[in-house]
N, C-alpha and C positions, 0 to 999 in steps of 0.2 A: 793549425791545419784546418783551413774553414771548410765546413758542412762534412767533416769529417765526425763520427762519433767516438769519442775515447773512453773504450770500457778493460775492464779488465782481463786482456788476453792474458795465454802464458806466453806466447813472447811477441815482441814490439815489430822485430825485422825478422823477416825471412825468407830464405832463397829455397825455391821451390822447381824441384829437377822434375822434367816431365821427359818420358821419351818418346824418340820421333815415332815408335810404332804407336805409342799410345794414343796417335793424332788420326790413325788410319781407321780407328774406330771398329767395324765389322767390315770392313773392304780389305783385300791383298794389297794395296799400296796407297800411297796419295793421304790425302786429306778428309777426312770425316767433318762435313759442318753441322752437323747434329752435334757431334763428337768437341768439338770446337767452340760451338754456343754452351754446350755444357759444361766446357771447363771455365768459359768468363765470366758466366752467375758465380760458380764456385768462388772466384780469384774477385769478382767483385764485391759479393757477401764480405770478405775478412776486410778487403778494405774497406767497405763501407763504416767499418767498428776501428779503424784507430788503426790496422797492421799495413806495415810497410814491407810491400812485395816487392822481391826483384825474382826473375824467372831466367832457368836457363832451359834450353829445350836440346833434344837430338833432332838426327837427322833421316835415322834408319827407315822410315816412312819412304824415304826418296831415294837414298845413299847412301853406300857403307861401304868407307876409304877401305876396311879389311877383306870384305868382299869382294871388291875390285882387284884388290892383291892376288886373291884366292883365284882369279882368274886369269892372271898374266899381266895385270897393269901395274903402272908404277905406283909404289905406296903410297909415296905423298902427291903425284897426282891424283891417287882416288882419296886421300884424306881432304886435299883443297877442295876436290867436289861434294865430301862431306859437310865440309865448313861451309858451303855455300846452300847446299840443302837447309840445316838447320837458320841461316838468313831466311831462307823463303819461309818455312817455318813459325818463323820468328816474325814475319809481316801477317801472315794470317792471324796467328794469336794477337796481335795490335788490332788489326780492324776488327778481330771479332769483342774486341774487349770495349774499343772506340766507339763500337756499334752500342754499347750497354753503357754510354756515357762516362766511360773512364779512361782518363788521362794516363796515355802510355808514351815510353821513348825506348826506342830499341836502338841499341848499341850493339858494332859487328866491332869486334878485334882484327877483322880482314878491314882494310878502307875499303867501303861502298857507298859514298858521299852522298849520291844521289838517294839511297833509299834507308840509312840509318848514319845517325850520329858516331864518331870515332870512341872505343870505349877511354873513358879518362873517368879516374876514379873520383876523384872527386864532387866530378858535374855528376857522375851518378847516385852518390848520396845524396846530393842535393834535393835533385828529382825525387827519391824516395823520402829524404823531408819535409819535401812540399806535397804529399800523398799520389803522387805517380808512380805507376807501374813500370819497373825498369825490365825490360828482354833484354839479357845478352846473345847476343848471336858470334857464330863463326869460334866458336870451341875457343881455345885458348889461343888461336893465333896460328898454333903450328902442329904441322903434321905427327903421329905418332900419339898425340893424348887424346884421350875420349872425353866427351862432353859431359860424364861425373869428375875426371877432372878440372874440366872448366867451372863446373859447378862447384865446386871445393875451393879452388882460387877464387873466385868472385865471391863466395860467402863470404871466405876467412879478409878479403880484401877491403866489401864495404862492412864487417865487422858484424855481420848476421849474426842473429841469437842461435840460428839452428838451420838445419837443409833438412827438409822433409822432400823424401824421397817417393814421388808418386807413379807407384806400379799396377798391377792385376791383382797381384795376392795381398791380402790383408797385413804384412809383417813377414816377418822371417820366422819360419820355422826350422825342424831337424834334419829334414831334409825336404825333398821339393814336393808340396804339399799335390802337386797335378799330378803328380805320378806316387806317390806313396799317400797312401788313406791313414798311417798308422802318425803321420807326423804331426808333431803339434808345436805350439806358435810362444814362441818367447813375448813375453809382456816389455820386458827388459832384457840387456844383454852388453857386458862391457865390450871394449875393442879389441883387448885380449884373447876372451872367450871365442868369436869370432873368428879370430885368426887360429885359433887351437884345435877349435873344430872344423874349420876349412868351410865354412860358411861363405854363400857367396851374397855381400853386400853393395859394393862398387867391386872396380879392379883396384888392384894392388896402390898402383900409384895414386889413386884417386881416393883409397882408404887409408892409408898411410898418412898421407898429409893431413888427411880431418884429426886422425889420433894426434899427431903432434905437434897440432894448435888447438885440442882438446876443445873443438869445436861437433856437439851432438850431431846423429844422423837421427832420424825417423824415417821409417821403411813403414807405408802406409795405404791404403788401395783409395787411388785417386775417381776412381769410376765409380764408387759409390755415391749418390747425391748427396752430400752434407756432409762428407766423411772432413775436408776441411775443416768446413769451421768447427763443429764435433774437437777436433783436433785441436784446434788452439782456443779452445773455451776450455781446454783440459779434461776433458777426456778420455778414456783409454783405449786409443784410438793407435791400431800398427804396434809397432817394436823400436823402442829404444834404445838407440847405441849412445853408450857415454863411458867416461873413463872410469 
C-alpha cells in the first residue's frame, strides 16, 4: 500500500454506516458541506494509518421510500427514489473526500454507468487493497431493505472486521438518552441482550444478519472530531455489540 502508513489499528477493514440525516448537518434537508468536509478529515485520518474503508450511506437527508408510502405512494417507487438519493449522497461524500486527496470508487447496486461503477465484489476488495475508499450506493438493490441492511450485506460480503455505526448519540444506552436523563450507556452489550431488552440498534433484518455471521456492530457518535480514529486506535469509544 504505497504512502499508506501501517500502524497498529484494532481492525484492518471497516465498513462505516453514516446516515443520510447525518449529512444534512444543522439544516432541515439536503447536504451540510461543513458537515461533509468533516467527515472526509475523519475517513481520511484512518486511512492515512493503514485502515481499509468501504462506506455505506442513507438517503433520508433527501428520501424516505417509507415516508412516501406514508403518503399514498407506491412503496418501491419511493424505495427506488431512496436508492437514488443515497447515489447522490454517495457522489458528494467522493468529491468531498477527492477534494482531500483520496482515492475513492463508488459503486451503486442500481446500474448508473455514467456516474458509479456496478457493485461486484470482488473489484471492490480490490480497491480497498489498493487503499481506496469504496461508497456503496443504491442500498441493496431492492426495494423493501434499508441501507443498515445494505450495510450488513456489504460488510459480511467484502469480509469487514466490523461496521461502526456512525450516529448523534455516543453508543446505546437504556433507553433513549435525548428524552430520559436517567439512562446510561453500555460499554459493551451481546446481540442477545439487545434483543431481550428491545434495544433499538438497526432493524430487525439488518441486525439479524450481523448476529449470524457473528460479524461486531459499534454504535458510536460520528460528529465528534476524532471520535474515529479514537475508535480504532482502540479506544473506548460507543457500544459494542458482539456475540
Amino acid at each position: 500500500m504505497s504512502g499508506l502508513q501501517e500502524t497498529s489499528m484494532q481492525y484492518k477493514r471497516i465498513l462505516l454506516k453514516l446516515s443520510g440525516e447525518a449529512l444534512m448537518g444543522e439544516q432541515q434537508y439536503g447536504i451540510d458541506a461543513k458537515r461533509l468536509e468533516e467527515y472526509a478529515e475523519e475517513i481520511k485520518a484512518v486511512v492515512n494509518k493503514g485502515v481499509e474503508v468501504a462506506i455505506v450511506i442513507g438517503g433520508g437527508n433527501i428520501f424516505r421510500g417509507l415516508a412516501g408510502a406514508s403518503q399514498g405512494m407506491d412503496r418501491v417507487q419511493g424505495d427506488h427514489m431512496g436508492m437514488l438519493a443515497t447515489v447522490i449522497n454517495g457522489l458528494a461524500l467522493q468529491s468531498a473526500l477527492e477534494l482531500k486527496g483520496v482515492q475513492t470508487r463508488l459503486q451503486s447496486a442500481i446500474k448508473i454507468n455514467e456516474v458509479a461503477e456496478p457493485f461486484i465484489r470482488r473489484r471492490a476488495m480490490r480497491h480497498l487493497e489498493k487503499g481506496r475508499v469504496v461508497i456503496f450506493g443504491g442500498g441493496t438493490g431492492n426495494p423493501y431493505f434499508t441501507t443498515d441492511s445494505a450495510a450488513v450485506l456489504r460488510a459480511i460480503e467484502i469480509k469487514a472486521d466490523v461496521i461502526l455505526k456512525g450516529t448523534r448519540v455516543d453508543g446505546i444506552y437504556t433507553s433513549d438518552p435525548e428524552k430520559d436523563k436517567t439512562a446510561t450507556k453500555f460499554d459493551s452489550i451481546s446481540f442477545n441482550d439487545v434483543l431481550s431488552k428491545g434495544l433499538k440498534v438497526m432493524d430487525t433484518t439488518a441486525f439479524t444478519l450481523s448476529q449470524e455471521n457473528e460479524l461486531p456492530i459499534v454504535v458510536f457518535d460520528m460528529n465528534t472530531r476524532g471520535n474515529l480514529m479514537k475508535l480504532l486506535s482502540g479506544e473506548n469509544i460507543g457500544t459494542v455489540v458482539n456475540v
